[in-house]
GUKENU-403205 format. One record per residue (C-alpha): residue number from 1; chain; x, y, z. Coordinates in pm, whole numbers. Example, Ala and Ser with C-alpha at 12.3 -4.5 7.8 and 13.67 -1.06 7.14 Angstrom:
<sites>
<1 A <1230 -450 780>>
<2 A <1367 -106 714>>
</sites>
This chain:
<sites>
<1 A <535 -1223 840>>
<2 A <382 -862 838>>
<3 A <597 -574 752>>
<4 A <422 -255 794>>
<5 A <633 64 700>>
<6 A <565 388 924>>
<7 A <635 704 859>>
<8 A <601 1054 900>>
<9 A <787 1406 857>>
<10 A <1016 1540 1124>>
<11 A <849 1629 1424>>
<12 A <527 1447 1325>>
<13 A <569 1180 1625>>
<14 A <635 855 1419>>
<15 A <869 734 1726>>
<16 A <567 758 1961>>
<17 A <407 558 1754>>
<18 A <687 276 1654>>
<19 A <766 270 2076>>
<20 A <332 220 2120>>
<21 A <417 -91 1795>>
<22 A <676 -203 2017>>
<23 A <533 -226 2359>>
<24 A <247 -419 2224>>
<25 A <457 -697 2026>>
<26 A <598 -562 1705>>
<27 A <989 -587 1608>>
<28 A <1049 -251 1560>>
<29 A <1320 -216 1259>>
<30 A <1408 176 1304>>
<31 A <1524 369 993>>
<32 A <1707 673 1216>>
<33 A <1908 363 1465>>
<34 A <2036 203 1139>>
<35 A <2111 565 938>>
<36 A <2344 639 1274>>
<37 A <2473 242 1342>>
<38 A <2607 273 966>>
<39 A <2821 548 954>>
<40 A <2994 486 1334>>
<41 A <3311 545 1377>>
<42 A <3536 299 1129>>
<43 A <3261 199 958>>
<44 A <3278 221 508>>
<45 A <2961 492 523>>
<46 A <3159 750 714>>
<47 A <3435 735 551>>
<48 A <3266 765 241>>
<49 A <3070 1050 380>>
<50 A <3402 1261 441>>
<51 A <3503 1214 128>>
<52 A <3187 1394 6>>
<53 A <3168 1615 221>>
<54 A <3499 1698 401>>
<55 A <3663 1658 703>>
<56 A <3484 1963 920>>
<57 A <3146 1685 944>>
<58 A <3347 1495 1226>>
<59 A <3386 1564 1569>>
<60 A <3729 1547 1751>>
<61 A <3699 1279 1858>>
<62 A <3616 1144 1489>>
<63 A <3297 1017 1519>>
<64 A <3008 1225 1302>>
<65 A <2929 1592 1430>>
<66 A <2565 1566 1270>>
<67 A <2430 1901 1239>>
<68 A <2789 1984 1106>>
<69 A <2687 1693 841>>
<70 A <2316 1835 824>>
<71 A <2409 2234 756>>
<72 A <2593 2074 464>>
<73 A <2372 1850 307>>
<74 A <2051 1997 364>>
<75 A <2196 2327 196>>
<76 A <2086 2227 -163>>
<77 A <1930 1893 -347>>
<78 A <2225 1780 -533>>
<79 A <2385 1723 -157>>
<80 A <2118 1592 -25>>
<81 A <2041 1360 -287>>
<82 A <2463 1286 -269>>
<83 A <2405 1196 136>>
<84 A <2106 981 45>>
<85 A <2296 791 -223>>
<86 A <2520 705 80>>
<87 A <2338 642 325>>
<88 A <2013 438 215>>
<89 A <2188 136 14>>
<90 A <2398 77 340>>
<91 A <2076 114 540>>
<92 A <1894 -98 311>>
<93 A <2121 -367 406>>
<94 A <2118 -347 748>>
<95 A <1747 -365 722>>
<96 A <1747 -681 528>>
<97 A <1989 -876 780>>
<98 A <1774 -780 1083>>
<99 A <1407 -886 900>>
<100 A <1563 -1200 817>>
<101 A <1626 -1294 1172>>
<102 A <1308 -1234 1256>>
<103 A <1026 -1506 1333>>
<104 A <848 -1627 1065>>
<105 A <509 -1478 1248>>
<106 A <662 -1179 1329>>
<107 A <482 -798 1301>>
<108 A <751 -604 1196>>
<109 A <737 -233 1169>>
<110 A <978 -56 1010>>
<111 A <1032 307 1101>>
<112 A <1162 483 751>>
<113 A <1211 855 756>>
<114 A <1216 877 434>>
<115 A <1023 619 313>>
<116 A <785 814 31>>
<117 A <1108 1018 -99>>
<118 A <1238 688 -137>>
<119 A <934 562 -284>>
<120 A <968 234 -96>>
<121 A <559 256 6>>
<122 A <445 -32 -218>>
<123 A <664 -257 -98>>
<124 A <514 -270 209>>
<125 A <110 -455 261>>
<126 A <73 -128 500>>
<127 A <218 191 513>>
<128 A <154 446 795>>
<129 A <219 776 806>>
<130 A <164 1010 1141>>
<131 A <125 1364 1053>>
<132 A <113 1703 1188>>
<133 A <73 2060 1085>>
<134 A <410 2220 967>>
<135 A <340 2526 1288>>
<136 A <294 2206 1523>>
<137 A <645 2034 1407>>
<138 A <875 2349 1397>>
<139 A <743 2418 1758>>
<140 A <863 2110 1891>>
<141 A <1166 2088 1660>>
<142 A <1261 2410 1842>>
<143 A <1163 2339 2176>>
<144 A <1289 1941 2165>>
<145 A <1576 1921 1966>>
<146 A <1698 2256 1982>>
<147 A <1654 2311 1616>>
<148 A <1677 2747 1477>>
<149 A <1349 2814 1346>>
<150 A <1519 2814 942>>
<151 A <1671 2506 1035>>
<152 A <1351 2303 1130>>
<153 A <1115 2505 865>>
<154 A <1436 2403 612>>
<155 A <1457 2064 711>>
<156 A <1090 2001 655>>
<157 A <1083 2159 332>>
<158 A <1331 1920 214>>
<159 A <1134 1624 304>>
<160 A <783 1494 128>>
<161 A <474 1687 107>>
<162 A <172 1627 294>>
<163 A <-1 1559 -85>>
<164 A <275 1323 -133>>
<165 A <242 1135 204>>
<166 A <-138 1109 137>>
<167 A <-137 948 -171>>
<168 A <78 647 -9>>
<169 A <-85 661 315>>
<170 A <-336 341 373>>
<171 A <-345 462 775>>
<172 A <-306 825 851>>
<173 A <-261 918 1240>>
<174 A <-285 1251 1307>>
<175 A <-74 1396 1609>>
<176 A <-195 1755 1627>>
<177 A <-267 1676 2003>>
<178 A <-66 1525 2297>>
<179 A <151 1184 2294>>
<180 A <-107 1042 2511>>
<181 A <-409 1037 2237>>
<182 A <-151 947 2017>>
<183 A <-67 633 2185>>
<184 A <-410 560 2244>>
<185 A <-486 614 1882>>
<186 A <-168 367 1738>>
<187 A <-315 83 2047>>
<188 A <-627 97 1862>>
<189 A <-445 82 1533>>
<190 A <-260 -277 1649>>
<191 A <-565 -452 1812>>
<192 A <-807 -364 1547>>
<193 A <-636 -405 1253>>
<194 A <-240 -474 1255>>
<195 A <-302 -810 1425>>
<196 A <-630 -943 1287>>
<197 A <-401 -865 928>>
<198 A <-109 -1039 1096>>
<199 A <-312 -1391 1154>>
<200 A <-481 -1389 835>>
<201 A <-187 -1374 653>>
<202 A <-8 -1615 910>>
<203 A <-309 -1867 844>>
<204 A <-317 -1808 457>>
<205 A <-672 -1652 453>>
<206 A <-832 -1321 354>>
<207 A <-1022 -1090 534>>
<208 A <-1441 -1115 519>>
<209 A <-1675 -909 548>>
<210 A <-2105 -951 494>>
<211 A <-2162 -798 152>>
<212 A <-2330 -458 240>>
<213 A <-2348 -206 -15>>
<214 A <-2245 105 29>>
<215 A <-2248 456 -144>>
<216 A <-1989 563 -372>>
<217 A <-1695 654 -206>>
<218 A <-1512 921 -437>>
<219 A <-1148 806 -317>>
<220 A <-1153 433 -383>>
<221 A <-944 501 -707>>
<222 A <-668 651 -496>>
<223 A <-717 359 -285>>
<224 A <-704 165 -575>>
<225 A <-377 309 -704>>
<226 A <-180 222 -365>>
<227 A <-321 -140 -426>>
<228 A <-218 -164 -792>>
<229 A <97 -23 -696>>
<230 A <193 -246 -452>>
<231 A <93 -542 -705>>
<232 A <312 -390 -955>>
<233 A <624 -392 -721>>
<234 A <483 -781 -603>>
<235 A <466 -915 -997>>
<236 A <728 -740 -1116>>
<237 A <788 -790 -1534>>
<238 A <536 -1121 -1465>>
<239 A <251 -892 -1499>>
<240 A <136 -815 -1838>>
<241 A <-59 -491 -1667>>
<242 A <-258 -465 -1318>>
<243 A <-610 -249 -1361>>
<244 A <-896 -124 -1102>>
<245 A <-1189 -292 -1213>>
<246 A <-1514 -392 -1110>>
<247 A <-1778 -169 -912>>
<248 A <-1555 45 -774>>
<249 A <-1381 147 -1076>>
<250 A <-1731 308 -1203>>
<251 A <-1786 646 -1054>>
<252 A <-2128 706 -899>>
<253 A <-2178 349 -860>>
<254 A <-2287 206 -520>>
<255 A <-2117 -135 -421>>
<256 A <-1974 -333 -173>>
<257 A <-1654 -129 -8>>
<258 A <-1413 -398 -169>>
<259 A <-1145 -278 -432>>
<260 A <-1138 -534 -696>>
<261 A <-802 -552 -912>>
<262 A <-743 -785 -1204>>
<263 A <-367 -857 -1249>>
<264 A <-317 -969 -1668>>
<265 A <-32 -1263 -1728>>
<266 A <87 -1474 -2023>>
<267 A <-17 -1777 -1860>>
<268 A <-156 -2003 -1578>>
<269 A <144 -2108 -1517>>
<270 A <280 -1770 -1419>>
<271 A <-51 -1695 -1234>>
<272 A <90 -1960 -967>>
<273 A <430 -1882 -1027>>
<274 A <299 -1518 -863>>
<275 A <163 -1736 -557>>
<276 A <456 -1621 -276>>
<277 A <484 -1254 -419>>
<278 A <101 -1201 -373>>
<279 A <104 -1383 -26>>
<280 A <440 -1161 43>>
<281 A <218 -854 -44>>
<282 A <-96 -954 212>>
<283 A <-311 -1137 -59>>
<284 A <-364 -1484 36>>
<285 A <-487 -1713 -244>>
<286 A <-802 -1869 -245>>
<287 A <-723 -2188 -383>>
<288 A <-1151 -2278 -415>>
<289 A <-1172 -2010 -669>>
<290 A <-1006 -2145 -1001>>
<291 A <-1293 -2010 -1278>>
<292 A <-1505 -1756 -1339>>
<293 A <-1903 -1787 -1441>>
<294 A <-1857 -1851 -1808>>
<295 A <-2030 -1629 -2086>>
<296 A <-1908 -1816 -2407>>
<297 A <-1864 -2187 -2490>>
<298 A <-1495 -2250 -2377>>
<299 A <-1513 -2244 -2044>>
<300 A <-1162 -2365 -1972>>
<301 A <-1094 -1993 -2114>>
<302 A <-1239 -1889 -1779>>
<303 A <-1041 -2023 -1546>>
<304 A <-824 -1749 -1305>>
<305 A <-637 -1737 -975>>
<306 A <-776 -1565 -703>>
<307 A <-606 -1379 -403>>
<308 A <-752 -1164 -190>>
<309 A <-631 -905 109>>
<310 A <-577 -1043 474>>
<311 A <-630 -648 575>>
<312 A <-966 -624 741>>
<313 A <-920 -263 666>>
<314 A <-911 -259 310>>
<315 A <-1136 -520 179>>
<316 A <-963 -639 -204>>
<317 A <-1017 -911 -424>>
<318 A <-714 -992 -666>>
<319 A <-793 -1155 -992>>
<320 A <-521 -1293 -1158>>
<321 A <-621 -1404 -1546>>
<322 A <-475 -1480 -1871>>
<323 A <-399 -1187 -2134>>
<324 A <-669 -1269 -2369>>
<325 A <-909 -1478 -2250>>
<326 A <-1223 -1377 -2239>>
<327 A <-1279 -1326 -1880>>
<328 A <-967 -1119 -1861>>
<329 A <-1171 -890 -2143>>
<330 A <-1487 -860 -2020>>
<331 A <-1342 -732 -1631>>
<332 A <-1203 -407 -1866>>
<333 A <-1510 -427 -2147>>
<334 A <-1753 -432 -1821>>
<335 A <-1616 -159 -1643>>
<336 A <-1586 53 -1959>>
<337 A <-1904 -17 -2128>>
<338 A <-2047 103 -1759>>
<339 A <-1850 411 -1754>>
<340 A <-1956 530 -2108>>
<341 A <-2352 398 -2117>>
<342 A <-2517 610 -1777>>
<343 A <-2850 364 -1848>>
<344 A <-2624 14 -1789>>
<345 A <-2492 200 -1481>>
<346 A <-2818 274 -1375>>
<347 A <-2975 -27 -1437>>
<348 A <-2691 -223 -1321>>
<349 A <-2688 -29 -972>>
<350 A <-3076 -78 -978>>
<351 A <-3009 -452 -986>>
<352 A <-2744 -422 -727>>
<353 A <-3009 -303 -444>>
<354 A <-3292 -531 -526>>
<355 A <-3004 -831 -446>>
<356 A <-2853 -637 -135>>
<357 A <-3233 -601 -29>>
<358 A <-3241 -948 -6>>
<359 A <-3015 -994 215>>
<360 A <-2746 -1225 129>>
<361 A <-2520 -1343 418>>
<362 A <-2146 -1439 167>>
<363 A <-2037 -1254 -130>>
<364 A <-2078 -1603 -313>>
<365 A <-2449 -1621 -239>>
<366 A <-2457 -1241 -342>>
<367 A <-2253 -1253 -668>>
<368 A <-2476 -1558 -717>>
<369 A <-2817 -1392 -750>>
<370 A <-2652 -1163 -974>>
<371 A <-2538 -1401 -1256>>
<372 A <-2847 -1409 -1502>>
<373 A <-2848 -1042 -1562>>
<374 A <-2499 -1087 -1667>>
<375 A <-2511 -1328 -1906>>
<376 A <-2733 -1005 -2104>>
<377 A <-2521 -787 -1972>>
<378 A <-2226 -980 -2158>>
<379 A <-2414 -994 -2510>>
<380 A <-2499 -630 -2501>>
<381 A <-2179 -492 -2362>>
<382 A <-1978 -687 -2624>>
<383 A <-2212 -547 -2889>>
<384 A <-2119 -189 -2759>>
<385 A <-1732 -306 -2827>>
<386 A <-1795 -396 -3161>>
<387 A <-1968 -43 -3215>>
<388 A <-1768 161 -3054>>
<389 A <-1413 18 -3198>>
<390 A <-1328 -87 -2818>>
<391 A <-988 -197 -2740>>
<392 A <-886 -344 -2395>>
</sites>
């Protein structure tokens, strides 16, 4: 099961979107049908809502007057945060019960207004947000839903920046235009990537790619942050700490467009204990991959678990080693050591073109013909350590 969570601020044209998810085979889970199913008439939630807020937020005929409900809340944070504290447990619920009746293969997308305020984005292996200027929305907050121009411009102001919504946002959809390109642009969304992620993670395998290297991109450690984010929710108190690390990690230095995370335990045994979670998350383990190439003579010290992502749109290896060990030390001592020393990064990105000149067809066969310079690399990076006082 996939479970993407889509977003976006009011007005922004997330229900174009979910309805586009839906047409084409997702189980749409909707955020704004459950917020209103939950506080019908008899139900616990609006009874608990008149109690907070009075009597004059019902209609005659008792059932919620909502912009009675909204001119209250929305008036200051400590009622807004009061309606939230109401609403969203009993929503969270409701959202559990329908996910768990859903197929076992299932896409499901689940339409969360307020899904960064909640800060519910890493718990999700996706997370979509559809956007548009703040001008854009209070124009069709006016002319669609009949909104005063304070009351939409209020209303948004009360919900998540646009900085906020980008640092979650692994897809961003823009809907400055017309529903049409918008629908056009979600289709391309599902075929391309929502359900190529789906059947990897249905079949239990990541996502590959040929091992091209690229320029530095200056926003893989945001993209890295979602990632170790979302492995932070997965793990839980089982991880002893979750760091970028690898090529990526090093800025200025060119690699392959893969985000490689190393996620520290006590143990093997809670490395496999972790196996579901990560799965859960979109990393499928790789159950060939048990050890790393070993620098020092223990090599049962340099044995890991490896996962890696089903997305074909975000390319991430997950290695999952023992707090210690030496492997576990040299991912951080490696990616330090190139930070500080400019002539190892150099050199080390020198390296990395003569192999990708080659032309390697699998990362193995790539990683491969870069193995003797490390074994160097490790003696004179762990002399740096010693030098410099390092400390993972």
């Amino acid at each position: 099961m996939l479970r993407i969570g889509l977003t976006g601020g009011i007005g922004a044209g997330k229900s174009t979107v979910s309805a586009t998810f839906s047409e084409l085979g997702g189980i749409v889970v909707d955020g704004d049908v459950i917020a209103r199913e939950v506080v019908e008439p008899g139900t616990d939630g609006l009874a608990r809502l008149v109690e907070a807020f009075g009597e004059e937020i019902l209609l005659p005929d008792g059932a919620l007057n909502r912009p009675a409900l909204a001119a209250v809340a929305f008036s200051d944070d400590d009622k807004r945060q009061t309606l939230n504290g109401i609403v969203h447990p009993l929503v969270g619920k409701r959202r559990e019960e329908l996910i768990a009746a859903a197929p076992a293969d299932a896409v499901i997308v689940e339409d969360i207004p307020l899904l960064v305020e909640s800060q519910m984005a890493p718990m999700f292996p996706l997370v979509i947000i559809v956007h548009a200027d703040e001008e854009v929305r209070v124009a069709r907050l006016i002319e669609h839903r009949g909104f005063s121009e304070e009351d939409a411009r209020a209303r948004i102001r009360a919900q998540a920046t646009v900085e906020q919504r980008r640092a979650v946002a692994d897809v961003w959809l823009d809907n400055s235009g017309d529903a049409d390109e918008l629908r056009t642009r979600a289709a391309a969304l599902w075929h391309d990537r929502i359900q190529p992620f789906a059947r990897n993670l249905d079949a239990g395998i990541p996502a590959t790619a040929p091992p091209v290297l690229v320029a530095a991109d200056p926003t893989w450690p945001e993209q890295a942050t979602r990632i170790v984010n979302r492995l932070t929710t997965a793990c839980g108190h089982r991880a002893v700490r979750i760091d970028h690390i690898g090529s990526t990690a090093v800025p200025g230095l060119d690699a392959k467009d893969v985000i490689d995370v190393q996620v520290t335990v006590s143990s093997l045994d809670v490395a496999d204990e972790l196996r579901d979670a990560l799965v859960a998350a979109g990393y499928p383990r790789v159950d060939s991959i048990v050890f790393d190439h070993p620098h020092s003579d223990d090599e049962s010290l340099w044995q890991k678990r490896f996962h890696a992502s089903a997305d074909p749109g975000r390319l991430t290896n997950v290695h999952v080693r023992v707090d210690g060990w030496p492997n576990q030390r040299f991912a951080l001592l490696f990616r330090d050591w190139l930070r500080a020393e400019s002539a190892a990064r150099d050199e080390y990105q020198g390296l990395k073109r003569r192999v990708a000149a080659e032309g390697h067809a699998t990362p193995d066969s790539y990683a491969d013909a870069k193995e003797p310079w490390f074994a160097d690399a490790y003696r004179r990076a762990s002399a740096w350590a010693d030098a410099t006082n390092w400390r993972p």
